[in-house]
MARTORFI-19444 format. One record per atom (N, C-alpha, C, O): residue in three letters; x, y, z. Coordinates in steps of 0.05 Angstrom, whole numbers, padded with zeros to 5 digits, always signed. Example, Ala and Ser with C-alpha at 12.3 -4.5 7.8 and 13.67 -1.06 7.14 Angstrom:
<rs>
Ala+00264-00114+00156/Ala+00246-00090+00156/Ala+00264-00066+00156/Ala+00285-00066+00169/Ser+00257-00045+00142/Ser+00273-00021+00143/Ser+00258+00001+00157/Ser+00268+00023+00161/
</rs>
This chain:
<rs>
Unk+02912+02899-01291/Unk+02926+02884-01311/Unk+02908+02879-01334/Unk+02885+02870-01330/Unk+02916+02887-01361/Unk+02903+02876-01391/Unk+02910+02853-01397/Unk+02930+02852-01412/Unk+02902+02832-01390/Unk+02913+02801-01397/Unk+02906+02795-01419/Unk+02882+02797-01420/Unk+02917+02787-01447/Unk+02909+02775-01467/Unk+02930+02758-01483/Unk+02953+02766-01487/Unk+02921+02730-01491/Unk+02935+02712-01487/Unk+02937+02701-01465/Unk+02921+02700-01447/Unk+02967+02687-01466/Unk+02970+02669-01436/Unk+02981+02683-01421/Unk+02996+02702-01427/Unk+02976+02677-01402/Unk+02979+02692-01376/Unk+02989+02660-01354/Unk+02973+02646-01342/Unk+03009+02658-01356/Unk+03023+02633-01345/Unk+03046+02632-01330/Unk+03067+02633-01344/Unk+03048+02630-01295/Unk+03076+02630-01284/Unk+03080+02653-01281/Unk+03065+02664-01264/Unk+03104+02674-01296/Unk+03098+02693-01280/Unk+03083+02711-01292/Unk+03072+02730-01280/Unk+03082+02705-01320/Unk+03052+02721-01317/Unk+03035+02736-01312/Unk+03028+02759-01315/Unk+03021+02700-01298/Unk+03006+02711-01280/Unk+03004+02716-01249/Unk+02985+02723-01235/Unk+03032+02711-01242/Unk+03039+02720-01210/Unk+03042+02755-01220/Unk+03031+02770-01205/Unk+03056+02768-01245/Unk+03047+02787-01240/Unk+03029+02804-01242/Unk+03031+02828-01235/Unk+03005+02790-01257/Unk+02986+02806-01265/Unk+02969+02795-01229/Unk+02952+02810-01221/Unk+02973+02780-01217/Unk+02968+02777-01185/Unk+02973+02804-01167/Unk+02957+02812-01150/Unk+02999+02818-01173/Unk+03002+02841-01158/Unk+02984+02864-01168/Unk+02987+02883-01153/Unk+02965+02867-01191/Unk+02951+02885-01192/Unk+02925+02877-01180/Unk+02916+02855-01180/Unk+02914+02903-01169/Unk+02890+02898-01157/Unk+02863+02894-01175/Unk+02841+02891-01166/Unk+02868+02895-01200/Unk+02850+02899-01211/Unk+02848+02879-01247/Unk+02856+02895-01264/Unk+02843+02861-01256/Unk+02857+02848-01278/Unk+02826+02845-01295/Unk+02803+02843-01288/Unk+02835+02845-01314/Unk+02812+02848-01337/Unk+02826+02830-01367/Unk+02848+02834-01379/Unk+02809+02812-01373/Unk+02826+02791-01394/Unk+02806+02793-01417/Unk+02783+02799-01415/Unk+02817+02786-01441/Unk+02802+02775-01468/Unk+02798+02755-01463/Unk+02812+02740-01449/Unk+02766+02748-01478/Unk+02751+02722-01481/Unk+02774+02701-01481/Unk+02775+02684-01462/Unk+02791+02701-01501/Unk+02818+02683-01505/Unk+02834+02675-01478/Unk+02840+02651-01475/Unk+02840+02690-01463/Unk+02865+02688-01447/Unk+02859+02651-01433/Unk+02839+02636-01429/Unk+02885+02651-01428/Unk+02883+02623-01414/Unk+02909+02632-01394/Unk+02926+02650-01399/Unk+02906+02616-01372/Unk+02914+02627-01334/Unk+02932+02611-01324/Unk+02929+02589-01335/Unk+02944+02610-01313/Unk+02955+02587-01305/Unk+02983+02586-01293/Unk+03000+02603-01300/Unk+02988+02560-01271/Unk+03014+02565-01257/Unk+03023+02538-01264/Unk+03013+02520-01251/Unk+03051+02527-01293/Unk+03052+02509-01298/Unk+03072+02495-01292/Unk+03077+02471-01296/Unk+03086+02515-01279/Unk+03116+02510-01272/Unk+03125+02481-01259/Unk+03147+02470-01263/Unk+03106+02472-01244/Unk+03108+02434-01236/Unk+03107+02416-01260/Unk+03114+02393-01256/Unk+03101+02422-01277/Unk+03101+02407-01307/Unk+03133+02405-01319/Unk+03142+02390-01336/Unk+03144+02424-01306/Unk+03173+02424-01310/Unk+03196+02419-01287/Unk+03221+02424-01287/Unk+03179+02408-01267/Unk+03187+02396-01238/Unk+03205+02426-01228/Unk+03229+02431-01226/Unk+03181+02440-01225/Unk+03193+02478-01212/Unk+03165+02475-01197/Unk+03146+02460-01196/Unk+03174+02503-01185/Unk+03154+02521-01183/Unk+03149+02541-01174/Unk+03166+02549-01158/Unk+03126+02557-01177/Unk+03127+02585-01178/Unk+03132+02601-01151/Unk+03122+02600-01129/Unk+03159+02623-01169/Unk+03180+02633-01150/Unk+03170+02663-01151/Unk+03192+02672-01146/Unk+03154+02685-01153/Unk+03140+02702-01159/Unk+03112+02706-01143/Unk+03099+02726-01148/Unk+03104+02688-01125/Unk+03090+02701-01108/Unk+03059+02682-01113/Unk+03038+02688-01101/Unk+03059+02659-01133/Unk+03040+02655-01146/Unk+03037+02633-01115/Unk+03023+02643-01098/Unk+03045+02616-01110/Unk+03042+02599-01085/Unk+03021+02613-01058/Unk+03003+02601-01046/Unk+03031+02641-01055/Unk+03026+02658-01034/Unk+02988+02669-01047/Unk+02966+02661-01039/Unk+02997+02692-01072/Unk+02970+02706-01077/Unk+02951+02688-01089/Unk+02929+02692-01079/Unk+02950+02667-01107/Unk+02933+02659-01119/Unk+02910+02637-01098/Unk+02889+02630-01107/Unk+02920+02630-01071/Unk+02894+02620-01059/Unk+02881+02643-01045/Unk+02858+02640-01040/Unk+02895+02672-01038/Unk+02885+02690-01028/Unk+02852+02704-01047/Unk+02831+02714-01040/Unk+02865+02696-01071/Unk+02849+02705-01102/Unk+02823+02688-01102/Unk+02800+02697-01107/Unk+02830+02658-01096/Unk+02813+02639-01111/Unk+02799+02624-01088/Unk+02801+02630-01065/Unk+02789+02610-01095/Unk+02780+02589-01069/Unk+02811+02558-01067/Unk+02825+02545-01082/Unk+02807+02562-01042/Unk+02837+02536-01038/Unk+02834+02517-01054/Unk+02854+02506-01065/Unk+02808+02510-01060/Unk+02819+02483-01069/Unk+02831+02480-01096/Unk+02848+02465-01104/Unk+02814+02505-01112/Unk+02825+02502-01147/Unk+02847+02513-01138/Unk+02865+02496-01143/Unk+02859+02535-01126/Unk+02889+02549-01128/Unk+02896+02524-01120/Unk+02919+02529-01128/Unk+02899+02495-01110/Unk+02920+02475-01098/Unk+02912+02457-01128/Unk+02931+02447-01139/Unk+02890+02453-01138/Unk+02884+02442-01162/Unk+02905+02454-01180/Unk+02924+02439-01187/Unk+02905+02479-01189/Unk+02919+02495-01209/Unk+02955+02493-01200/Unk+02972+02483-01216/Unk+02962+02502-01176/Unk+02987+02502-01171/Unk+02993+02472-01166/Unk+03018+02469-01165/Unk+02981+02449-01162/Unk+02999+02426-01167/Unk+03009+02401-01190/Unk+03025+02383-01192/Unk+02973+02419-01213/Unk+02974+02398-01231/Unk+02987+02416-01252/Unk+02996+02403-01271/Unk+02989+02443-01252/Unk+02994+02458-01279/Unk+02975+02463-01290/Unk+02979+02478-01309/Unk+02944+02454-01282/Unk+02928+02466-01302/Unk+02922+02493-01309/Unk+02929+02512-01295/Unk+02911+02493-01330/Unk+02902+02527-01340/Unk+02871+02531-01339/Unk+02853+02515-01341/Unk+02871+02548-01337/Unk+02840+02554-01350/Unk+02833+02585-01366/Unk+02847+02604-01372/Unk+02812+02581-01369/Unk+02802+02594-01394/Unk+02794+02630-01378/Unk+02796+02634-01353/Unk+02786+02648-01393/Unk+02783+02670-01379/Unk+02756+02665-01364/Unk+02752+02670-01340/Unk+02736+02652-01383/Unk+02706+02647-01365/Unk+02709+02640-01340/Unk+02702+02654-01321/Unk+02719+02618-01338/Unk+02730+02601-01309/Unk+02743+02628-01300/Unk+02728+02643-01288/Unk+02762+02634-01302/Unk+02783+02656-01280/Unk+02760+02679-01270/Unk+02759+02686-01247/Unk+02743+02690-01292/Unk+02725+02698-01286/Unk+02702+02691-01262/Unk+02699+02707-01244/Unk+02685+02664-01265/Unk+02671+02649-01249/Unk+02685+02655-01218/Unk+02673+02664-01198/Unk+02713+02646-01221/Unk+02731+02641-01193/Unk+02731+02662-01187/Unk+02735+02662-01162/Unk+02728+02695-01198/Unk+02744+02716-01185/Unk+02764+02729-01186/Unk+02774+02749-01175/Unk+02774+02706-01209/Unk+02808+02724-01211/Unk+02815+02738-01221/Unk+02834+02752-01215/Unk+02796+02741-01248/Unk+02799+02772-01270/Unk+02771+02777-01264/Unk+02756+02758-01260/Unk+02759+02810-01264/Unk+02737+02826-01254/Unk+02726+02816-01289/Unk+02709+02799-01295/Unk+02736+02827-01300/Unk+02727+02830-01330/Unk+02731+02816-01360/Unk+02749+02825-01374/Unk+02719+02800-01367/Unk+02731+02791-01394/Unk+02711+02803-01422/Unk+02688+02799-01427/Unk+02731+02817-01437/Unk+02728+02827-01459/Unk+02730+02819-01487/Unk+02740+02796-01489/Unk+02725+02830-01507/Unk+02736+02819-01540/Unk+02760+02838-01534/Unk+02766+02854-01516/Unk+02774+02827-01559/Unk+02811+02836-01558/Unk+02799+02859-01555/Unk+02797+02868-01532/Unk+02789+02875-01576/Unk+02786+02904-01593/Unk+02777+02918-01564/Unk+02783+02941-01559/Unk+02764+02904-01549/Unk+02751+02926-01521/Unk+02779+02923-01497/Unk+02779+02942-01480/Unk+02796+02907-01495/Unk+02815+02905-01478/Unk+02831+02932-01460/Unk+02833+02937-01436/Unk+02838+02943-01478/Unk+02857+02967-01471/Unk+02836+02983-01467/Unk+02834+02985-01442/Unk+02818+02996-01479/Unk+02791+03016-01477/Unk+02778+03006-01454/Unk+02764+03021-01441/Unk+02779+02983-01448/Unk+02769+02979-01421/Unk+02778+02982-01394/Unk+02767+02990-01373/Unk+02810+02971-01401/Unk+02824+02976-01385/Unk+02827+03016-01371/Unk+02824+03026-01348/Unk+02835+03028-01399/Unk+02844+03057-01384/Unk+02811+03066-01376/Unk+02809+03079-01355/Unk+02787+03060-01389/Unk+02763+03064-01375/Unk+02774+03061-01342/Unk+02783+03079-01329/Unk+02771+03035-01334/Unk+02771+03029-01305/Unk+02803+03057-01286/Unk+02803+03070-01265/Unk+02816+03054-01303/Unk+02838+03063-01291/Unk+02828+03089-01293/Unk+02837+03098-01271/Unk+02813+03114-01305/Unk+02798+03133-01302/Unk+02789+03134-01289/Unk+02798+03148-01271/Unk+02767+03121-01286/Unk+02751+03121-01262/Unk+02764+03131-01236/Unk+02760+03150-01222/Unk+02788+03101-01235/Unk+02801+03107-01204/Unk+02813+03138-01205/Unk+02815+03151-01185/Unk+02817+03145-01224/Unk+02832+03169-01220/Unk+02813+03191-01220/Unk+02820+03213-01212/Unk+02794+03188-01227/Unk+02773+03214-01229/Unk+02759+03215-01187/Unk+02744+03231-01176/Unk+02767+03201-01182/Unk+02757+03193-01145/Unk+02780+03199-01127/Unk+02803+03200-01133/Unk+02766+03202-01102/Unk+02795+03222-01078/Unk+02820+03195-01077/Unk+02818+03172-01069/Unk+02844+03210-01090/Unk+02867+03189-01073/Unk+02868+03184-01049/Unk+02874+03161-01041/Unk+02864+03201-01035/Unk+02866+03200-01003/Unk+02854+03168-00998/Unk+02865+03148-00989/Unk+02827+03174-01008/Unk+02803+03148-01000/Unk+02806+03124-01017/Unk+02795+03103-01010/Unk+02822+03124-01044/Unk+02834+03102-01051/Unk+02864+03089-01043/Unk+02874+03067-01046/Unk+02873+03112-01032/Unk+02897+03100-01013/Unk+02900+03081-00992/Unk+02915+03062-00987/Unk+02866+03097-00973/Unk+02861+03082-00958/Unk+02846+03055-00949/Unk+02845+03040-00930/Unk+02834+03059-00976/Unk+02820+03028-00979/Unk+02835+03012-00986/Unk+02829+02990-00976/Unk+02857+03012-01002/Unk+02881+03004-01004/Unk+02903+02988-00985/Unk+02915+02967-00986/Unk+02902+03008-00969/Unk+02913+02999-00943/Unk+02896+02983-00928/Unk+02904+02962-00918/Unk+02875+02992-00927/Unk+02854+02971-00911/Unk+02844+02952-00923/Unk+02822+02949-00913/Unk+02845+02944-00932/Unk+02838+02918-00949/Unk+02866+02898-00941/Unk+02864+02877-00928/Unk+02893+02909-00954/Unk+02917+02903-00956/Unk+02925+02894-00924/Unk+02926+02871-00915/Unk+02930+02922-00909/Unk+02937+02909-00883/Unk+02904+02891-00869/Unk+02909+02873-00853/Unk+02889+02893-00872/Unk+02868+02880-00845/Unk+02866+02851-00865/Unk+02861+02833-00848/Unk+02868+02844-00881/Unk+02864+02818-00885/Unk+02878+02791-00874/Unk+02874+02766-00874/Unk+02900+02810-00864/Unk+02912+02779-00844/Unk+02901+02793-00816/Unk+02907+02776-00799/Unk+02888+02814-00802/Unk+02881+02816-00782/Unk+02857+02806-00774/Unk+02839+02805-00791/Unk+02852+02797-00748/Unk+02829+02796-00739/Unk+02807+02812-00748/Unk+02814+02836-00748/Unk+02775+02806-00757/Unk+02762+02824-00755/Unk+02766+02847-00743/Unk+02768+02870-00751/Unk+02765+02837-00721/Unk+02758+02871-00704/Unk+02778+02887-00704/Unk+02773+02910-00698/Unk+02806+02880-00709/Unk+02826+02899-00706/Unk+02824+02904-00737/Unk+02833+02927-00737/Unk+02818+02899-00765/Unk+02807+02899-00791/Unk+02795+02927-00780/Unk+02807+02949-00782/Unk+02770+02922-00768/Unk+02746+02936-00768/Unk+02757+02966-00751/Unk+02746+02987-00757/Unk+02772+02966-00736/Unk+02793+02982-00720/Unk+02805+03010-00747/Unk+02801+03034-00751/Unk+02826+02983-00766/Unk+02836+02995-00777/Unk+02822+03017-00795/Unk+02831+03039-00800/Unk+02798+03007-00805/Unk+02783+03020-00823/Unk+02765+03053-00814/Unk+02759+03074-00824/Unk+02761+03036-00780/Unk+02748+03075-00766/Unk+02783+03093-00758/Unk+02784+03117-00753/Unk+02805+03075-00758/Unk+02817+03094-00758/Unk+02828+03113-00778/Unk+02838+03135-00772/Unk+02825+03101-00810/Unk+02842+03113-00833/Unk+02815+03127-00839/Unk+02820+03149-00849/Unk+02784+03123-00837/Unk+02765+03139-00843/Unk+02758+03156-00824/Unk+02735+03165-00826/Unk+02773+03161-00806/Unk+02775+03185-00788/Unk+02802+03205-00788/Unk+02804+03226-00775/Unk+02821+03197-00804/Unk+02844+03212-00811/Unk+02831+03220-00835/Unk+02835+03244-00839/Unk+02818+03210-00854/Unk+02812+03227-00882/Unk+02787+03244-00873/Unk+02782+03262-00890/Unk+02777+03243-00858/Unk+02748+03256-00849/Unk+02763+03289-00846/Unk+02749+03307-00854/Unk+02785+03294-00836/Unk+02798+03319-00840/Unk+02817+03325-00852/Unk+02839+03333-00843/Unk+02806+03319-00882/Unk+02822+03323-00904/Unk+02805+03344-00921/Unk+02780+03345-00926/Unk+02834+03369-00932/Unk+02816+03382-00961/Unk+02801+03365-00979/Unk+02781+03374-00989/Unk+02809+03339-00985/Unk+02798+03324-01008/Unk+02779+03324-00998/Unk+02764+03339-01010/Unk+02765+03310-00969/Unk+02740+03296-00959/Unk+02723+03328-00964/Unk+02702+03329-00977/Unk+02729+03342-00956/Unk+02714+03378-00958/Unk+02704+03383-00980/Unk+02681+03390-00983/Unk+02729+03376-01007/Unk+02722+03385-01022/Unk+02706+03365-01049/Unk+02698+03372-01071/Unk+02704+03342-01037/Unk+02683+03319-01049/Unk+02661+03330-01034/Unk+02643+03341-01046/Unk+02660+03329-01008/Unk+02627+03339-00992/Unk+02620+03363-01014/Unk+02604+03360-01033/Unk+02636+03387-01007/Unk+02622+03405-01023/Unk+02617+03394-01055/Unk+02598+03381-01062/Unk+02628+03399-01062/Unk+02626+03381-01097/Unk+02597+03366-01100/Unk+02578+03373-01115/Unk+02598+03350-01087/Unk+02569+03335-01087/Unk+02546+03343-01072/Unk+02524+03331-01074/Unk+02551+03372-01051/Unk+02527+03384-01053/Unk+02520+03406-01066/Unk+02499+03418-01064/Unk+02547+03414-01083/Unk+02534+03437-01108/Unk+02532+03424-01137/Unk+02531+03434-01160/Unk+02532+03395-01126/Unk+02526+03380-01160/Unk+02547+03389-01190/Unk+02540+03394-01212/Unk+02578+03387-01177/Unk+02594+03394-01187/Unk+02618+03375-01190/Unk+02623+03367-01167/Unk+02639+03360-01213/Unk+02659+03347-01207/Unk+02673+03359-01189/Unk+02677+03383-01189/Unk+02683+03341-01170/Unk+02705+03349-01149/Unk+02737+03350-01156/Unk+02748+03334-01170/Unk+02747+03368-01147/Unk+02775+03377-01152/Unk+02800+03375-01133/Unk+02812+03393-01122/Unk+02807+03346-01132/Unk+02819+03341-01108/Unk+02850+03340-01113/Unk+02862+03331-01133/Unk+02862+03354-01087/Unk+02891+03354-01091/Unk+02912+03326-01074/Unk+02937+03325-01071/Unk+02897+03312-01067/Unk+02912+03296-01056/Unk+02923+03307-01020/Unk+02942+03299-01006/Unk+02902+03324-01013/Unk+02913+03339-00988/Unk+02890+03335-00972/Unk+02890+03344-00949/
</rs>
């Protein structure tokens, strides 16, 4: 997510569904919807203590407060805060990146992150030797091995 400006309600419940959020110095955050005796119907109740530490996500979701990108930053909730002018250039930077690396292995960190976080450690820790043993016989995983031992970008098909 490129957050700039407010990012309030839903927002920022949906800039919550990206895994990845990056804001201008400016942005201000926030779930205000109890200020208008509501509240947030978008997922913000559910992801934002997963995001933050409990106590500010129960601070933020019951008083309406906002905060500033530094703070969201401090907490964890946006990776990155930029000037406006770097926002977008920062943004498709990061999103390059992911794309220049094996889908296979961003799928599956994906998944493992996603599903093991309501699991127990060990079944977490389960899940992770089992999806890094399904990509272990993959063209991608072959063709990253080779790639990086002929000191070459890798050319991965998603297979």
């Amino acid at each position: 997510a490129a957050i700039n400006g407010y990012a309030l309600g839903g927002g920022l419940e949906l800039a919550l569904t990206c895994d990845i959020r990056i804001a201008t110095e400016h942005a201000i955050l926030g779930m205000p919807e109890v200020n208008i005796g509501f509240m947030p119907g978008g997922g913000g109740t559910q992801r934002l203590p997963r995001f933050i530490p409990r106590a500010k996500a129960v601070e933020m979701l019951l008083t309406g407060q906002r905060i500033d990108a530094q703070e969201a930053y401090r907490l964890g909730l946006v990776n990155k805060v930029v000037p406006l002018d770097q926002l977008m250039s920062t943004a498709r930077e990061w999103a390059e990146t992911i794309c220049k690396v094996g889908p296979l292995g961003v799928r599956a960190v994906k998944e493992a992150m996603i599903k093991g976080y309501s699991m127990p450690l060990e079944e977490g820790l389960q899940l992770e030797r089992d999806l890094s043993n399904r990509i272990r016989n993959t063209e991608d995983f072959m063709e990253g091995a080779r790639a990086f031992i002929e000191q070459r970008p890798p050319v991965y098909k998603g297979k």
